[in-house]
ROSE-4610 file (N, C-alpha, C; in Angstrom, 1 decimal, always signed):
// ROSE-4610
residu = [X/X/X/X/X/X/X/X/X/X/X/X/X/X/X/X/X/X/X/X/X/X/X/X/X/X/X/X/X/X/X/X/X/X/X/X/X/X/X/X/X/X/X/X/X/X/X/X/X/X/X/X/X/X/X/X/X/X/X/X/X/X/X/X/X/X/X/X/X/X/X/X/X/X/X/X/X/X/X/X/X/X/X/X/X/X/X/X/X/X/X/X/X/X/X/X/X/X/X/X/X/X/X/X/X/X/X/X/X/X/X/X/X/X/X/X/X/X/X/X/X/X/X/X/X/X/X/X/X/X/X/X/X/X/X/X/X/X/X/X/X/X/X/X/X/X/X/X/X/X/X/X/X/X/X/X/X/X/X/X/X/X/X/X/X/X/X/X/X/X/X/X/X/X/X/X/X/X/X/X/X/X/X/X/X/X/X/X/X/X/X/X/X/X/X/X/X/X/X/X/X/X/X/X/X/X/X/X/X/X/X/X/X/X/X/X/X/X/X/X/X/X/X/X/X/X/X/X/X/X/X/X/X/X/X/X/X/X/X/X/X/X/X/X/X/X/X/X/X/X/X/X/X/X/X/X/X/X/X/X/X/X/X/X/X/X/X/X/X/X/X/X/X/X/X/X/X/X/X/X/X/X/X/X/X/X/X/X/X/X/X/X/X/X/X/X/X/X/X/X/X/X/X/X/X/X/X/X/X/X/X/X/X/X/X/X/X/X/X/X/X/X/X/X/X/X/X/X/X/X/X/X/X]
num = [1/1/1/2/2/2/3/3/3/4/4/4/5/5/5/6/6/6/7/7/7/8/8/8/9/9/9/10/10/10/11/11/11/12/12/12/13/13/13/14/14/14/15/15/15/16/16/16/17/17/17/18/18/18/19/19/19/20/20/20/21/21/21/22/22/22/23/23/23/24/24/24/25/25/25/26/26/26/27/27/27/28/28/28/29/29/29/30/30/30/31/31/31/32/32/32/33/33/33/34/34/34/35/35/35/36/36/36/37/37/37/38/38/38/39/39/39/40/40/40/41/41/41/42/42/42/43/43/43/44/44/44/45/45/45/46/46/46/47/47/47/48/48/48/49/49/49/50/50/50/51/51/51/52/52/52/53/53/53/54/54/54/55/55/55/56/56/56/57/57/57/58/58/58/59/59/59/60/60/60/61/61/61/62/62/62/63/63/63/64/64/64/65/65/65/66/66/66/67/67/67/68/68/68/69/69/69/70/70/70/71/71/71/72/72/72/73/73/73/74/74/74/75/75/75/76/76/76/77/77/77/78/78/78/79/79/79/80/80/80/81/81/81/82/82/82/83/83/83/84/84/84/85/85/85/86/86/86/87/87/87/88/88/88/89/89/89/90/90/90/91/91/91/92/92/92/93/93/93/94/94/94/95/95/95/96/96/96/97/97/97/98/98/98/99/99/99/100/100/100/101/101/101/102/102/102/103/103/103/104/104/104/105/105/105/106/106/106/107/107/107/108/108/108/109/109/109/110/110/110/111/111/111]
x = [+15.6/+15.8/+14.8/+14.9/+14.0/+12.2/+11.8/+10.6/+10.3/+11.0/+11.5/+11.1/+12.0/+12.0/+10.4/+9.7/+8.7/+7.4/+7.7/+6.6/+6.6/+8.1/+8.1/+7.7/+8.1/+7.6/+6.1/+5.5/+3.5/+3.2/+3.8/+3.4/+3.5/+4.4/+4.7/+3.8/+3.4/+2.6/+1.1/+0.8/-0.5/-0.7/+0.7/+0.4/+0.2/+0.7/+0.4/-0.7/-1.4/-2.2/-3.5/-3.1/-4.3/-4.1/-2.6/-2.7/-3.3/-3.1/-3.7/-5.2/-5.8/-7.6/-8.0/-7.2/-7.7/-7.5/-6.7/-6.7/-7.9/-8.5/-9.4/-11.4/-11.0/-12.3/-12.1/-12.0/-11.9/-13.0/-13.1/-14.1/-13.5/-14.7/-14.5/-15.2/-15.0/-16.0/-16.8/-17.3/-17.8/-18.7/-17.9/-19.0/-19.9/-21.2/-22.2/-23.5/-24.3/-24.8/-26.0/-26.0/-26.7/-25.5/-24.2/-23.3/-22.3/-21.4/-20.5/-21.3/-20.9/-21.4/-19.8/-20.7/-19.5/-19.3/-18.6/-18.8/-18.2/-19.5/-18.8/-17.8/-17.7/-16.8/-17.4/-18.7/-19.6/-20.8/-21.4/-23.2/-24.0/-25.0/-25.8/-27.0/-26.6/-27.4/-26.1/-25.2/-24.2/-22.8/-22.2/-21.1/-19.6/-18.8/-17.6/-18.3/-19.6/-20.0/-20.5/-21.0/-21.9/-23.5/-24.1/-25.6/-26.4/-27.0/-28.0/-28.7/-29.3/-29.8/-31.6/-32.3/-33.5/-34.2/-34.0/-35.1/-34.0/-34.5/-34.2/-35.1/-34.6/-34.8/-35.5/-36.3/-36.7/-35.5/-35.0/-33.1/-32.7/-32.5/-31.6/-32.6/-33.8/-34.4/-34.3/-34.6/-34.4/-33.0/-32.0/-30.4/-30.4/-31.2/-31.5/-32.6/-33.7/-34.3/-33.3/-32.6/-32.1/-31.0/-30.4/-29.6/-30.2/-31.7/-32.6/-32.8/-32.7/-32.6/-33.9/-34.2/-35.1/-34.2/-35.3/-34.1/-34.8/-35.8/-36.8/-37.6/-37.4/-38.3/-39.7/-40.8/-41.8/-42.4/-42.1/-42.5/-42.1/-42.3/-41.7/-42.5/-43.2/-44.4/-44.2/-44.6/-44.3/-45.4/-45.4/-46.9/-46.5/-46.6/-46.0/-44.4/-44.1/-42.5/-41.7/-42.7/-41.6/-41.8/-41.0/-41.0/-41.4/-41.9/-42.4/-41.9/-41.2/-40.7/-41.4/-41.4/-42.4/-41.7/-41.4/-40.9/-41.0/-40.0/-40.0/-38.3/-38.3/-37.0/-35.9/-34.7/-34.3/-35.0/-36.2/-37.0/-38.3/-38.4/-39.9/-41.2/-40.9/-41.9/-41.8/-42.7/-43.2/-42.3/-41.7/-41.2/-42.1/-41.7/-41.9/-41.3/-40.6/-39.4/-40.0/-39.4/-40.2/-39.2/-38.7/-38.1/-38.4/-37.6/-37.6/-36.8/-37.9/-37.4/-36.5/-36.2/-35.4/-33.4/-33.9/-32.5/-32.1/-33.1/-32.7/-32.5/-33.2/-33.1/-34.3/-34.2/-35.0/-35.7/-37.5/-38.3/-38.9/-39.0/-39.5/-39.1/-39.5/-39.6/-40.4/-41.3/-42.3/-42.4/-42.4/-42.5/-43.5]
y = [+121.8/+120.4/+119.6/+120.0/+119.3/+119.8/+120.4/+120.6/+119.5/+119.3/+118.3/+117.1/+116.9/+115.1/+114.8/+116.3/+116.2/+115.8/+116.6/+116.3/+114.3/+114.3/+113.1/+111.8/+112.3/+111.2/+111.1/+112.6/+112.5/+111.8/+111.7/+111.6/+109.9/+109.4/+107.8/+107.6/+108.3/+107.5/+107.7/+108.5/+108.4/+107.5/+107.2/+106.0/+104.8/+104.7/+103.2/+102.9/+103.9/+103.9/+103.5/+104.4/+104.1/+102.8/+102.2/+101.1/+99.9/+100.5/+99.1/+99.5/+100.6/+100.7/+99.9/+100.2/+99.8/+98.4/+97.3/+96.0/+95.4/+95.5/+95.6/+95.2/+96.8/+96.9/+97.0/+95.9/+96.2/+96.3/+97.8/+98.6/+98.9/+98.9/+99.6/+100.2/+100.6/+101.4/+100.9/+101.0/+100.6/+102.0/+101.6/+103.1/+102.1/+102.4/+102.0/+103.1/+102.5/+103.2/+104.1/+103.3/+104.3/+105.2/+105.5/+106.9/+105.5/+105.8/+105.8/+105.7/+103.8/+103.6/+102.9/+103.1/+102.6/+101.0/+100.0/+98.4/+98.5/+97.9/+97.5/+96.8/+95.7/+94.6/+93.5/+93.6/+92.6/+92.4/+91.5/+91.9/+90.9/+91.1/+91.2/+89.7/+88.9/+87.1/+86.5/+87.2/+85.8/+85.6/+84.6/+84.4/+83.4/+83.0/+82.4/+81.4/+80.2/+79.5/+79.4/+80.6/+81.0/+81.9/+81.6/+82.3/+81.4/+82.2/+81.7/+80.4/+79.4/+78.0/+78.9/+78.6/+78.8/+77.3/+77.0/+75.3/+74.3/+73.0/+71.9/+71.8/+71.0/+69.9/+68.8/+68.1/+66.5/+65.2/+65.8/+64.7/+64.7/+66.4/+66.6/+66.0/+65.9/+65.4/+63.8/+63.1/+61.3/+61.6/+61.9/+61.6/+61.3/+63.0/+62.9/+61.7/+61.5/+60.3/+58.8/+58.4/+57.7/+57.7/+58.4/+58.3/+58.1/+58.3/+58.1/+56.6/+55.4/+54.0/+54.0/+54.9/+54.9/+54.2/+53.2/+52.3/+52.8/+52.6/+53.0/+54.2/+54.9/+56.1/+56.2/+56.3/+55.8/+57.2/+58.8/+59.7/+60.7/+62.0/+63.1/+64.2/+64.4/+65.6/+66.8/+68.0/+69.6/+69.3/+69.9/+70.4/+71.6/+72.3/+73.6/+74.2/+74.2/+74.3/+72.9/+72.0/+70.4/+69.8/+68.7/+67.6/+66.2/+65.1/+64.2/+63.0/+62.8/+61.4/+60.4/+59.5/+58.0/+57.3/+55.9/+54.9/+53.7/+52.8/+51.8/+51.6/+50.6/+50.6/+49.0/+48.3/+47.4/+46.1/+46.4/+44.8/+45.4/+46.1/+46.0/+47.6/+47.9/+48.1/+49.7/+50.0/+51.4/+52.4/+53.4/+54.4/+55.7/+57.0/+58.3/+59.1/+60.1/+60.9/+62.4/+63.3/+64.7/+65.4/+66.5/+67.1/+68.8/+69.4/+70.9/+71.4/+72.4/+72.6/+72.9/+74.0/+75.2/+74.6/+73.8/+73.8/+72.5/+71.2/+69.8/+68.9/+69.7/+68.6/+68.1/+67.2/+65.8/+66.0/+66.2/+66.6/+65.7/+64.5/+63.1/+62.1/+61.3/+59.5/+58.8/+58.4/+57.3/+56.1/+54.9/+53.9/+52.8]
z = [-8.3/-8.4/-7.4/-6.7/-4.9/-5.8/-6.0/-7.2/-7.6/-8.7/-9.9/-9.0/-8.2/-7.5/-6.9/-6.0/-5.8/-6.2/-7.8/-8.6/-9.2/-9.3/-10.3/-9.0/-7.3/-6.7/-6.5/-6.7/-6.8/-7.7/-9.1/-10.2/-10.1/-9.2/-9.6/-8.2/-7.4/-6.1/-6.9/-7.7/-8.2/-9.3/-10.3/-11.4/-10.2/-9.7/-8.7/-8.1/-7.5/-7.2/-8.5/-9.3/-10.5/-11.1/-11.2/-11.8/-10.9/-9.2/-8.2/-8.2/-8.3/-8.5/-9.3/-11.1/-12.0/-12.3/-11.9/-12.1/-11.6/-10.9/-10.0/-10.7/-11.4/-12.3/-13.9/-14.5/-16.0/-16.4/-17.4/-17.8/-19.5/-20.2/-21.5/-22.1/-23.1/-23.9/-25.3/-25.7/-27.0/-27.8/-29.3/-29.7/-31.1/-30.8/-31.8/-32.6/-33.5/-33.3/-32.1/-31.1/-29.7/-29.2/-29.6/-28.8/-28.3/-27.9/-26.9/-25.3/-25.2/-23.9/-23.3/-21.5/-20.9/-20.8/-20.7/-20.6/-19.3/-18.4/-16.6/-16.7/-17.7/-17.7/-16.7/-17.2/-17.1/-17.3/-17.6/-17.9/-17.0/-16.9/-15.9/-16.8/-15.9/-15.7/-16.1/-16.2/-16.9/-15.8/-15.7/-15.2/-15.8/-15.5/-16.1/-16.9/-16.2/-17.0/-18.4/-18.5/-19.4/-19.4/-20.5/-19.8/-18.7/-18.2/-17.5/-17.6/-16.8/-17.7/-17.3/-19.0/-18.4/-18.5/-19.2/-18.6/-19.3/-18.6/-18.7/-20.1/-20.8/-22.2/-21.7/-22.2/-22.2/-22.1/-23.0/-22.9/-21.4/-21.5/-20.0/-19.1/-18.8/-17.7/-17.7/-19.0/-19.0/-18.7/-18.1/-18.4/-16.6/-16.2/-14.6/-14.3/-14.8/-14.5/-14.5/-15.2/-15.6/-14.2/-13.9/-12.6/-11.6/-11.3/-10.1/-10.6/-11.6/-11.4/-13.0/-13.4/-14.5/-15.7/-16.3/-16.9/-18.7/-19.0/-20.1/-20.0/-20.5/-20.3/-21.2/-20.8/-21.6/-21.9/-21.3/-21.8/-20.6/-20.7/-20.2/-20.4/-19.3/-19.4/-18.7/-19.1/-18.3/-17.6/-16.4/-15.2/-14.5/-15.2/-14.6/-14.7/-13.8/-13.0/-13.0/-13.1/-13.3/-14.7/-14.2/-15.7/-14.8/-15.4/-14.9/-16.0/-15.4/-16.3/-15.5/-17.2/-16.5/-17.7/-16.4/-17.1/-16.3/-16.3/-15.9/-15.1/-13.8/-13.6/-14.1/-13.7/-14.1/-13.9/-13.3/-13.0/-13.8/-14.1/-15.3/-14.2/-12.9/-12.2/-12.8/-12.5/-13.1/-12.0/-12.7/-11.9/-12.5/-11.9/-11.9/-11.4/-12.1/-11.4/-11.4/-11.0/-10.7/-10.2/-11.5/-11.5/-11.9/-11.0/-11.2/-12.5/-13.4/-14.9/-14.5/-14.0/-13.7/-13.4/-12.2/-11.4/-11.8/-11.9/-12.4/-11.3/-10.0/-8.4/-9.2/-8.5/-8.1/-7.1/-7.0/-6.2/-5.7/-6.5/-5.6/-6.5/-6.3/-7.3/-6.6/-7.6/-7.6/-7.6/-6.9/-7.7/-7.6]
């Protein structure tokens, strides 16, 4: 009997154990046609938000121009790594905004 109780207290200190490791790391499997792979239980560039952002849009940049005081947007040009909005502000004077594709800071303003 003293056996018996021995085994059955290993047996429940190591389910606990496995169940407190494994909450931890959820992992799965998937089978396709490449075999049976492992799933980390997570992929790699992505997070809760979603995918990755790789560039800013023309929209999305006039939306950010427009919050630096850009009232008319008269065009939106790539130069590399930025976007260059040109427009005008609420009194008529010429603005320029300069923005990073990538992240959507604000790298200067022109006016």
């Amino acid at each position: 009997m003293q056996f018996r109780t021995t085994i059955l207290a290993g047996s429940l200190m190591a389910l606990s154990l496995g169940l407190a490791g494994g909450s931890a790391h959820a992992q799965g499997i998937s089978i396709g046609p490449g075999g049976v792979q492992v799933d980390p239980g997570y992929r790699r560039g992505y997070d809760d938000r979603g995918p990755p952002r790789s560039e800013l849009t023309r929209g999305e940049a006039a939306r950010i121009a427009r919050r630096e005081g850009l009232v008319d947007v008269d065009g939106v040009d790539r130069r590399g790594p930025r976007l260059i909005v040109r427009g005008s502000d609420r009194r008529g004077d010429d603005i320029s905004v300069v923005i990073d594709s990538r992240s959507g800071d604000v790298l200067d303003v022109r006016r």
